[in-house]
Structure formats: C-alpha cells, structure tokens
GUROLUM-438417 format. One line per 8 residues: number of its first residue (from 0); their letters; for each residue x, y, z of C-alpha. Coordinates in steps of 0.02 Angstrom, whole numbers, padded with zeros to 5 digits. Each point is the difference from the previous one (the first is absolute). Layout:
N
NUM> A> X/Y/Z ~ ...
***
This chain:
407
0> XXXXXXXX> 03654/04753/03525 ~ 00069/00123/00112 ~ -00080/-00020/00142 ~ 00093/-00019/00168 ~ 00157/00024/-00103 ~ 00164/00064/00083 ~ 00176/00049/-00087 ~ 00127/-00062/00125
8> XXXXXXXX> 00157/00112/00010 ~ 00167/-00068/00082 ~ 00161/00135/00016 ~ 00122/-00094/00100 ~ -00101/-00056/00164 ~ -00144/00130/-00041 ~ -00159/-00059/-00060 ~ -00130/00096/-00076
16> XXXXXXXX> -00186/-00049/-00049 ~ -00106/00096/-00115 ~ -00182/-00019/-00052 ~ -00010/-00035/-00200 ~ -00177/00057/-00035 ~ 00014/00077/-00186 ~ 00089/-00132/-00115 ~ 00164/00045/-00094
24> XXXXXXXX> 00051/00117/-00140 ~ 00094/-00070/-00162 ~ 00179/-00007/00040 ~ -00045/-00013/00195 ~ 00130/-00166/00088 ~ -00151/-00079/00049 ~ -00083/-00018/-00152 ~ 00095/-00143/-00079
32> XXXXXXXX> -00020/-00110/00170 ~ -00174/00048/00000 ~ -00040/-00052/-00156 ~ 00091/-00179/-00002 ~ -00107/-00012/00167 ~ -00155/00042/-00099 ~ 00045/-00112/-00143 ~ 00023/-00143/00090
40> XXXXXXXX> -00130/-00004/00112 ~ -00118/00030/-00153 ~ 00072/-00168/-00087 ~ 00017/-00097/00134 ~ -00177/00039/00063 ~ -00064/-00028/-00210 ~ 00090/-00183/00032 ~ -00107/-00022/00142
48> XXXXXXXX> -00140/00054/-00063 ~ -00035/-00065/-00178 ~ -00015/-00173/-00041 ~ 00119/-00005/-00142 ~ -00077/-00169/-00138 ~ 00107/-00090/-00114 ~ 00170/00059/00051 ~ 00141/-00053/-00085
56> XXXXXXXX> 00097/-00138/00107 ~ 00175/-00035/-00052 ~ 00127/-00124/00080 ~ 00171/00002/00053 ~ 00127/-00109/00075 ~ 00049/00063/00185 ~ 00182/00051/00036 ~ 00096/-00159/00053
64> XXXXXXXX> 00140/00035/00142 ~ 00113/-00089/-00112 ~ -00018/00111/-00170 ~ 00115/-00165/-00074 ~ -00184/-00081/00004 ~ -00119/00132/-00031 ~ -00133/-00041/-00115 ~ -00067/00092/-00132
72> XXXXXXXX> 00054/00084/-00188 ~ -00023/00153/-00093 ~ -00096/-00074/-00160 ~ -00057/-00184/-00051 ~ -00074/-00041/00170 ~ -00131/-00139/00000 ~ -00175/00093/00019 ~ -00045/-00139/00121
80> XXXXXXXX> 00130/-00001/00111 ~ -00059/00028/00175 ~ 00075/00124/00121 ~ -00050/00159/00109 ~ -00128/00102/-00064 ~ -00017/00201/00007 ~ -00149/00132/-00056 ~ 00034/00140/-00096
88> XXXXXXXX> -00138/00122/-00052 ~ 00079/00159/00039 ~ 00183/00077/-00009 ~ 00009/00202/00094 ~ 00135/00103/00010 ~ -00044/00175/00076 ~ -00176/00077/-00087 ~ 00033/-00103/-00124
96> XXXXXXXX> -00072/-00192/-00021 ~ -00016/-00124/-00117 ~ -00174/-00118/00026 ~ 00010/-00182/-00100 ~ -00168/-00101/-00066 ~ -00038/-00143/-00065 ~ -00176/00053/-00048 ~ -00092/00135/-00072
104> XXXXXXXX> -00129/-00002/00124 ~ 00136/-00011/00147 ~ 00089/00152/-00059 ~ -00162/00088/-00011 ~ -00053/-00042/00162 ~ 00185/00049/00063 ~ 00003/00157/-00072 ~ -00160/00070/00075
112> XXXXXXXX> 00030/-00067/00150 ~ 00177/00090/00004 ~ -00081/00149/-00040 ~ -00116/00000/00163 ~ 00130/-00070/00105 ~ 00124/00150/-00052 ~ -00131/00119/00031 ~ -00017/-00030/00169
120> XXXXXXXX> 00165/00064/00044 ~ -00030/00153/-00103 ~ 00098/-00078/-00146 ~ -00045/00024/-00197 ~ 00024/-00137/-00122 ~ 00014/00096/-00155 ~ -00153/-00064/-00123 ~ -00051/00060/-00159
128> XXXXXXXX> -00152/00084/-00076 ~ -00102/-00013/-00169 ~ 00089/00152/-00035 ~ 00172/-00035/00113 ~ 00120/-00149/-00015 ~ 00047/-00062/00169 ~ 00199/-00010/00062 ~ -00052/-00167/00066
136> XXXXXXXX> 00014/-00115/-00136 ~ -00036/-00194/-00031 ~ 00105/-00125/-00115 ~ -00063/-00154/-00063 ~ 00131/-00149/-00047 ~ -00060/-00123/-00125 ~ 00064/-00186/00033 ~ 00111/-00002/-00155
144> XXXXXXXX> 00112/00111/-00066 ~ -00079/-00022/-00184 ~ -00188/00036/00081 ~ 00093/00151/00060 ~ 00074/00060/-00171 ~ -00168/-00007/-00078 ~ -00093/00093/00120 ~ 00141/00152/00005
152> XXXXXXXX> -00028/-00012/-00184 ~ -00177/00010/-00015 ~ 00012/00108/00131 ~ -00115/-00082/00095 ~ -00034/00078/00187 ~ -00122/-00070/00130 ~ -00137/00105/00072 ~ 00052/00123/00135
160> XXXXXXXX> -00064/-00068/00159 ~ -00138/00097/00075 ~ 00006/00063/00177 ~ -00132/00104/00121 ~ -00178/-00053/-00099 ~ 00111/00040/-00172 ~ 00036/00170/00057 ~ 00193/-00040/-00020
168> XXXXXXXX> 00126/-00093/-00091 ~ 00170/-00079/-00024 ~ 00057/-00058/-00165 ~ 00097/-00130/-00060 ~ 00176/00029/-00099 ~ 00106/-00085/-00085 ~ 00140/00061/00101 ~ 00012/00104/00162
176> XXXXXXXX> 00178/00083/00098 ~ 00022/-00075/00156 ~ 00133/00063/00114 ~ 00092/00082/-00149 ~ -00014/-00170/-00088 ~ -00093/-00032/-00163 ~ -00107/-00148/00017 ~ -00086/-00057/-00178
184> XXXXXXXX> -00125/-00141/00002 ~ 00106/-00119/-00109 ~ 00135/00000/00128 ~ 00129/00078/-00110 ~ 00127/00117/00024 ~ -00010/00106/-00158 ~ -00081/00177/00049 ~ 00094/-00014/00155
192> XXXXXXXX> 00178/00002/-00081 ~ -00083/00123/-00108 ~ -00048/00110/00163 ~ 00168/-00046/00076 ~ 00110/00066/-00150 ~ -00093/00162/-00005 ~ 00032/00027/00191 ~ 00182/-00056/-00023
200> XXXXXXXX> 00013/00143/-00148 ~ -00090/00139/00093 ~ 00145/-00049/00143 ~ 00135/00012/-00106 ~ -00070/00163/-00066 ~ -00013/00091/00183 ~ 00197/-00055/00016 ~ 00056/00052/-00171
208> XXXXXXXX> 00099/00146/00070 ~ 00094/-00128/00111 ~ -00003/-00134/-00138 ~ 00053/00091/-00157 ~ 00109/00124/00110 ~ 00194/-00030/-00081 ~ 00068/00062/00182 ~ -00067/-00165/00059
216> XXXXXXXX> 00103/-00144/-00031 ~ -00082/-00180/-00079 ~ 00006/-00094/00148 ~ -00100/00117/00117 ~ -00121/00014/-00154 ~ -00025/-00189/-00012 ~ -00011/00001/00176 ~ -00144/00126/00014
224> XXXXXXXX> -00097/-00092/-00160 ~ 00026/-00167/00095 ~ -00078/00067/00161 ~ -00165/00104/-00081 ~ -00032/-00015/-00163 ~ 00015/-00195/-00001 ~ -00073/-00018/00155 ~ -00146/00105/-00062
232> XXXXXXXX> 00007/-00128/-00155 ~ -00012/-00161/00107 ~ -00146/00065/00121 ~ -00061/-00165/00077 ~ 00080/-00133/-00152 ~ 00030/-00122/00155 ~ -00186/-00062/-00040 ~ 00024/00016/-00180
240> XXXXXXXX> -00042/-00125/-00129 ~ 00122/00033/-00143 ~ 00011/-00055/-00182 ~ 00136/00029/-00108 ~ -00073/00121/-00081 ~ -00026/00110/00159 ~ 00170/-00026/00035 ~ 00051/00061/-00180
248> XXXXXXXX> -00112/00142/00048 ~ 00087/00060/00158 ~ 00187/-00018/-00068 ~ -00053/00110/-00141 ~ -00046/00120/00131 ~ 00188/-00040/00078 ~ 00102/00028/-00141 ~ -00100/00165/-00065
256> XXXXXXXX> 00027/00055/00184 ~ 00173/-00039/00007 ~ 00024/00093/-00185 ~ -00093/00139/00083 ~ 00117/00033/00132 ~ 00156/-00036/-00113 ~ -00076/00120/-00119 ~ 00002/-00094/-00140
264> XXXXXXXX> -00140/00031/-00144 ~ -00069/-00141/-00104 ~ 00053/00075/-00155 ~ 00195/-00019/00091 ~ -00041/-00179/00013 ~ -00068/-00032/-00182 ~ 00136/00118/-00077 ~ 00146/-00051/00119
272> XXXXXXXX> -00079/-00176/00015 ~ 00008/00011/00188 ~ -00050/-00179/00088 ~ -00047/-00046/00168 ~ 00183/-00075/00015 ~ 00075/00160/-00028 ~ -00108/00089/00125 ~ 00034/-00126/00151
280> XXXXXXXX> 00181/00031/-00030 ~ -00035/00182/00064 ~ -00126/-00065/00135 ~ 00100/-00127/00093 ~ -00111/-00132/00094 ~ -00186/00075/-00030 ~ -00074/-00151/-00016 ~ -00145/-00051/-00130
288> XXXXXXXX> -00196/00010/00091 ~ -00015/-00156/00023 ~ 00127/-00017/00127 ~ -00078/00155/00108 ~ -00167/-00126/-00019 ~ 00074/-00135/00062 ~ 00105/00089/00157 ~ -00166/00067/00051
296> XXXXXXXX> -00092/-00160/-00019 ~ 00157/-00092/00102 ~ -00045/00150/00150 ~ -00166/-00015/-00004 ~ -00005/-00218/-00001 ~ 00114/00007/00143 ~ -00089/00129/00105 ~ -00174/-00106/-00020
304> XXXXXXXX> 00094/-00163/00056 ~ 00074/00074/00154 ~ -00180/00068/00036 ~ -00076/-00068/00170 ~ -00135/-00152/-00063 ~ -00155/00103/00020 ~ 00063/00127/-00144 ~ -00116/00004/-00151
312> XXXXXXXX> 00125/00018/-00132 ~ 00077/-00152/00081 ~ -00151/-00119/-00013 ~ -00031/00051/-00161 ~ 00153/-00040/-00082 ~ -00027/-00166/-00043 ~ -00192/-00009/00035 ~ -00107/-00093/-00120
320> XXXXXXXX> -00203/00014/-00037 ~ -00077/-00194/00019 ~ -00081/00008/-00162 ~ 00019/-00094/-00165 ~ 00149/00078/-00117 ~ -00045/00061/-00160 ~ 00033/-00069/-00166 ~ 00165/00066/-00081
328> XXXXXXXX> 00158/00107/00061 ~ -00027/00092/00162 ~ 00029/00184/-00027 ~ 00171/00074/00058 ~ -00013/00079/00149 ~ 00141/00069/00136 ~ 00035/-00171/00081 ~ 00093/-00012/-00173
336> XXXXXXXX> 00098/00131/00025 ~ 00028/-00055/00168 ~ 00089/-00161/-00053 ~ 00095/00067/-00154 ~ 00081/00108/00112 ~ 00033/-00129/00144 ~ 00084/-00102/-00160 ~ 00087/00130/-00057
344> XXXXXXXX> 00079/00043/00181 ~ 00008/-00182/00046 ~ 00019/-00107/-00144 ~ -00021/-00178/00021 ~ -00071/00006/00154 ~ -00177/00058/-00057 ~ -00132/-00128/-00076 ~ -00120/00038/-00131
352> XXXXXXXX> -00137/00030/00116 ~ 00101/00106/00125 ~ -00015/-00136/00149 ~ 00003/00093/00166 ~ 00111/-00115/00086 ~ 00136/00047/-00143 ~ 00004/00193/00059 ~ -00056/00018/00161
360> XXXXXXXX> 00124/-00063/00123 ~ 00131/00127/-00088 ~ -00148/00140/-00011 ~ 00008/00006/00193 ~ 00171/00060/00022 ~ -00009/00180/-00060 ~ 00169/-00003/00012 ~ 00043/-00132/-00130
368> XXXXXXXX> -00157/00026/-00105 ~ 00086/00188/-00013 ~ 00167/-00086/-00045 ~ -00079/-00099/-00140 ~ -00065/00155/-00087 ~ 00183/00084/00012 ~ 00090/-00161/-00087 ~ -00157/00014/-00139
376> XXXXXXXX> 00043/00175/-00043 ~ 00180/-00029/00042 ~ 00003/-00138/-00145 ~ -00108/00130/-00122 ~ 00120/00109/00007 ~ 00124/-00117/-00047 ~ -00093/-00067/-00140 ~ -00038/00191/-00052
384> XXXXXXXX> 00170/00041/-00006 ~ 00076/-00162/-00079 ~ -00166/00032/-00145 ~ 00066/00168/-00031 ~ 00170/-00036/00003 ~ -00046/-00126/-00142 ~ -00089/00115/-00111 ~ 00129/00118/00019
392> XXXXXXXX> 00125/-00115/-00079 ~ -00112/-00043/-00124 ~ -00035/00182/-00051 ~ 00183/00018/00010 ~ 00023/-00144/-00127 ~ -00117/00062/-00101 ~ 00080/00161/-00031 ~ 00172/-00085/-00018
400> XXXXXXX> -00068/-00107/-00137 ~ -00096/00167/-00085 ~ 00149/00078/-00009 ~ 00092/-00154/-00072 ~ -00137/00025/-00150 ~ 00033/00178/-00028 ~ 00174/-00038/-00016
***
C-alpha cells in the first residue's frame, strides 16, 4: 500500500516531498484520507468483482425539468407502472455497510465472498466463533408484518450462516444498531424511541447543573433542552414510521422533561393538580414532539428534492418493487409521515397519495419551502396561545362559579 508513496508539502511557493514508507499512527492527518481511500477502493473493486444474483430492482420516475409534471407518489403507486429502474444491494457509509438479499443462498455466497475480498486489503470482517458471537450481524424480514410477530414470539432465529469450511459465523438478530439507529425486523420504531429517550435523559442529566441552575433564566433553559436533549430524542425520526402510540410515547418524555427542568415533582402535580396547560403557560412556545418531527421531516424532504438526479435518497423516494401487492393494509412506513406532514404544512394542496407534482415545484425553492415552515409554526403558535388563552378563561370561570357555591 505504501509503496512509491510521497507526502507533498506546500508553504507558500515551497514544496516539499517526503517518502511515506511506515503507514500512520492513530490520530496521524493522514489516516482518515487514507482510510476513505482504502475503503473505497475495497468496495468498488468487491462491485467489480462479485457477481451479485437476485438483486433487488426498484423503479422510480426520473426528475422532470418541469417539477409541475413530475411523475411519481409517496404511497399507492401502481406496482406495474413502468419507469427507470435502479439496483440496490448495498448501502456504506465509512467501515460501516449494510449488504441486502433476496436469498439465503445469495447472502451466503455474499458474505464469504466479502470476507476474502476485505482480506486482501488487510481488512477484517468481524465473524463469530462457536464460542464468540460476531459484530457482523444478519436480519431476516418476513413478507408480512403478522409472519413477523410470530416468529419474534416464538423466537424463532435462522441458522447463523457459516463462513471459511464452518470455521466462522454470523448470526441472525432480530434487530441490529446501524449508524446509531435501531433497526428491528418488523420495521417498527418501538426500541428505538425506547433507545432515543434514554439518550435524551442521560443528556439532560450531563446539563443538570445548567438546567436546574436558578441563576439561569427559563428561556436560556428551554433553549439549551431544545438544542440537546431533544435533539438527542429525535436522532434520525426523519425516516421514522410513527404510530400514535409512539408519539404518546415521546411527548411523555417532553412533558416529564419539561417538569424536570421546571422542577416540578409528580406528587406537585397530583396534590396541586398541575396540568400540561398550566406548565406551557411558564414555557412559552415549546412546542409538542410532533411538531420537532415534522420540521425535521420538512428539512430533510426538501434537501432530497433539491438533490442532483443521480442521488440515491432521491430515486428512492417514490420507487416501487414490480411485484404483486399483498392482501390487506400495507404497513405504515415513513412515506406516511412524509405526507402528514406535507398536509399539515400545506393543507389542501397535498393528495392522499402525496403526488409529486403537488410538492415539488415549491420543494425547489429553498427559499420559499423555508418560508412555508415559518408560516406553519407561525400559525402553531397562534393556535397555542389562543388554546391556552381559552383554558385559562375556563379555569377562571370555574373558580368564579366555585366560589359562587361556597357562598
């Protein structure tokens, strides 16, 4: 790797060349150029290499120069509807990669050919032993969700798949972290709001000097939370797949936060029958979770659309598998996130299905896509403050009439 290797140093006009003959130390400037180098000549080389069978092919609707007319939708989209078509067996970011298979025997065959490839370039895929689980781990996704549910409650697991004559191992799992993400094979997002609310607590608790510090006024406080702690909590929930019960989930989090900070006890709030009204009087305009959800979503939509065409994330949007669709209600999945928030933002303008051509021509002025996110929470906040305003009079009423009674 290093041979006929030379550092090039420039001062000003002064060049320097030195021979690199001994490799780099951890922490060394080189290493992390080095490395990416290394990485991607050992998967682009793998991609050369192995003949990759049965990939999964999805299709996609090319970007249109008038976005008016672009094809394409986030859900309901006719399996047989013909347009471009893209491969995707592997996502890699860094060390790290992610290998799809449609087969047992094709991720077999994958796997120990990975393994050779990677040790050519003095690279280790981590397997396991009879007597050592491996860090490289393998998920299999049943075709239905109920299929799913049984197996995670039988607990049934598929044999690990044996590598080098049976020598080593990786197992399957039911689910695996993945760039800080939890993925679970039935596609839900349960133990990763679980995951994300303890990270979000063990945040708040290395800023509870700041946080619970009486010096520090309520508005730098919120501030802070708003910046770590619920960014901590919402980790990647642009690709989320929420129910209502994971959404019940994270306010819980919010509000128990929020008490935390105000120092208020739940015994306070049973004794003193403290409600959430009462509390957002003191916060101001912290909004509820699903809002933060929905801002990040709004980002992270526009950011894809303004992508150049060959962008991944871009063709996969709307892509579709040419296959027949299963019996009953397709299982929720972020494109429905994606177009309750592009309803929510833009209501009346979005169909059921989240048609392309209803979004995109806005999507592509940052500018104005920005501008539509300001007048959403612009509105919430109006709507916040007219809904506590309201339950302040009626509290207000209340007492007036209970002291009516006493007299």
């Amino acid at each position: 790797m290093y041979k006929d290797c030379r550092i090039k140093l420039t001062i000003g006009k002064e060049e320097r060349f030195i021979e690199y003959l001994n490799g780099v130390y951890q922490g060394d400037n080189a290493s992390a150029v080095l490395f990416l180098f290394l990485m991607l000549a050992a998967t682009d080389s793998f991609a050369d290499s192995f003949a990759h069978q049965n990939k999964a092919i999805y299709h996609y609707f090319p970007s249109n120069k008038n976005p008016d007319k672009q094809k394409g939708r986030l859900t309901r989209q006719p399996t047989q509807s013909k347009g471009n078509t893209v491969e995707v067996d592997n996502l890699l970011y860094v060390d790290d990669g992610a290998f799809v298979c449609t087969t047992m025997e094709s991720l077999t065959n994958l796997t120990q050919a990975l393994f050779t490839h990677l040790a050519k370039f003095g690279l280790r895929m981590h397997v396991g032993t009879a007597a050592e689980k491996s860090k490289s781990v393998a998920m299999h996704f049943p075709a239905t969700l109920k299929e799913t549910q049984e197996q995670n409650k039988n607990k049934k697991i598929l044999p690990d798949i044996q590598l080098n004559s049976n020598t080593n191992l990786i197992h399957f799992v039911q689910e695996f972290k993945y760039l800080g993400s939890i993925i679970s094979n039935d596609l839900k997002e349960d133990n990763e709001i679980k995951a994300r609310i303890r990270k979000a607590w063990s945040v708040i608790g290395a800023m509870k000097f700041i946080l619970r510090n009486k010096d520090v006024d309520l508005n730098t406080k919120i501030f802070l939370y708003t910046t770590a702690p619920l960014q901590a909590l919402l980790w990647g929930a642009e690709s989320w797949s929420l129910s209502k019960q994971n959404l019940r989930t994270l306010n819980v989090f919010h509000h128990s936060a929020i008490r935390w900070i105000l120092d208020i006890k739940m015994n306070q709030v049973k004794d003193q029958k403290i409600r959430n009204i009462d509390i957002r009087k003191k916060i101001g305009k912290l909004q509820d979770v699903d809002y933060y959800v929905k801002k990040r979503a709004w980002t992270y939509i526009g950011k894809i659309i303004r992508q150049q065409e060959e962008g991944l994330a871009k063709k996969l949007l709307g892509a579709w598998l040419e296959c027949p669709r299963k019996q009953g209600h397709p299982q929720k999945s972020s494109r429905n996130l994606y177009i309750d928030m592009l309803q929510s933002v833009i209501p009346g303008q979005i169909s059921p299905e989240g048609k392309f051509n209803n979004f995109f021509q806005l999507a592509k002025n940052e500018e104005e896509w920005e501008k539509k996110m300001d007048e959403y929470t612009n509105k919430r906040n109006e709507n916040q403050n007219k809904d506590t305003l309201r339950e302040i009079n009626k509290q207000n009423e209340d007492e007036q009439d209970n002291d009516e009674i006493d007299e």
